[in-house]
C-alpha positions in Angstrom: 0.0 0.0 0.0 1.3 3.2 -0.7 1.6 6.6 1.7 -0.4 9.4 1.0 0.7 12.6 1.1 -1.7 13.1 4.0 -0.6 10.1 5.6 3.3 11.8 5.4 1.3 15.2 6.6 -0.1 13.4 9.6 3.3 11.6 10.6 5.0 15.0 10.0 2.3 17.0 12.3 2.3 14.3 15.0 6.0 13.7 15.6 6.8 17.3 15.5 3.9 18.7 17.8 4.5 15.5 19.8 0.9 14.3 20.0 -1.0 11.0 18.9 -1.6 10.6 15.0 -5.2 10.2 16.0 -5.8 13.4 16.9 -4.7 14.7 13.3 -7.7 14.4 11.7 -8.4 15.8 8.4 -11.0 18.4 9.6 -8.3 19.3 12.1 -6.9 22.8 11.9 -3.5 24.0 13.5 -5.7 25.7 16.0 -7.5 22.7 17.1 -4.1 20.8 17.7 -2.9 24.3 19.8 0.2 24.0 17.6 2.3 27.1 18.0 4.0 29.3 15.7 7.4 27.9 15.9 5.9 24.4 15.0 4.2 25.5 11.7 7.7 27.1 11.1 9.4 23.3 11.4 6.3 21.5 10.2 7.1 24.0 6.7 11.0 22.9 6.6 10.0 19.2 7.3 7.5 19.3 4.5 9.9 20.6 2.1 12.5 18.7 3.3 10.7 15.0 3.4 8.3 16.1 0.9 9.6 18.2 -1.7 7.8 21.1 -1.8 8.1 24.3 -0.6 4.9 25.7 1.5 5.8 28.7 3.6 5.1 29.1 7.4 2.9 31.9 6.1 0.6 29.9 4.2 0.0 27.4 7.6 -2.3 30.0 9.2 -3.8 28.4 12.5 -7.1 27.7 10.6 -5.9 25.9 8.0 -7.3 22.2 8.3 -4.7 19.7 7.8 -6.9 18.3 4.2 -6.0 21.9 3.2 -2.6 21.1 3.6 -2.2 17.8 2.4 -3.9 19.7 -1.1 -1.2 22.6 -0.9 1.2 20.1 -0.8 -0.2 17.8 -3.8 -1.0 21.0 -6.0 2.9 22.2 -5.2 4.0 18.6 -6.4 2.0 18.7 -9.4 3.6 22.1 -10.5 
């Protein structure tokens, strides 16, 4: 079976903001996991770095749910 880029998204979210991958939901925004600013900061160099693309800390605004970043992600792949 293959990993989504979700399923990368959620490991990335989880290990970084050490909580339980359960809680990363897809309707989840950074806002409901209380992840700081400093987080979304390394959660943006661990995308690019494990993922490949670059999405800035700017664009991870605390309401952003963790679908829409899982799509920023696969829209910045297929560019």
């Amino acid at each position: 079976m293959s990993t989504t880029t979700y399923d990368r998204l959620v490991e990335i979210v989880a290990k970084l903001h050490d909580i339980p991958a359960e809680r990363v939901t897809p309707e989840a925004t950074f806002a409901d996991l209380d992840v700081d600013s400093l987080t979304l900061v390394d959660i943006s160099i661990r995308i690019e770095r494990d993922l490949g693309v670059t999405v800035h800390d700017s664009e991870l605004r605390p309401t952003l749910t963790i679908a829409g970043v899982a799509e920023l992600i696969d829209a910045g792949q297929a560019a």
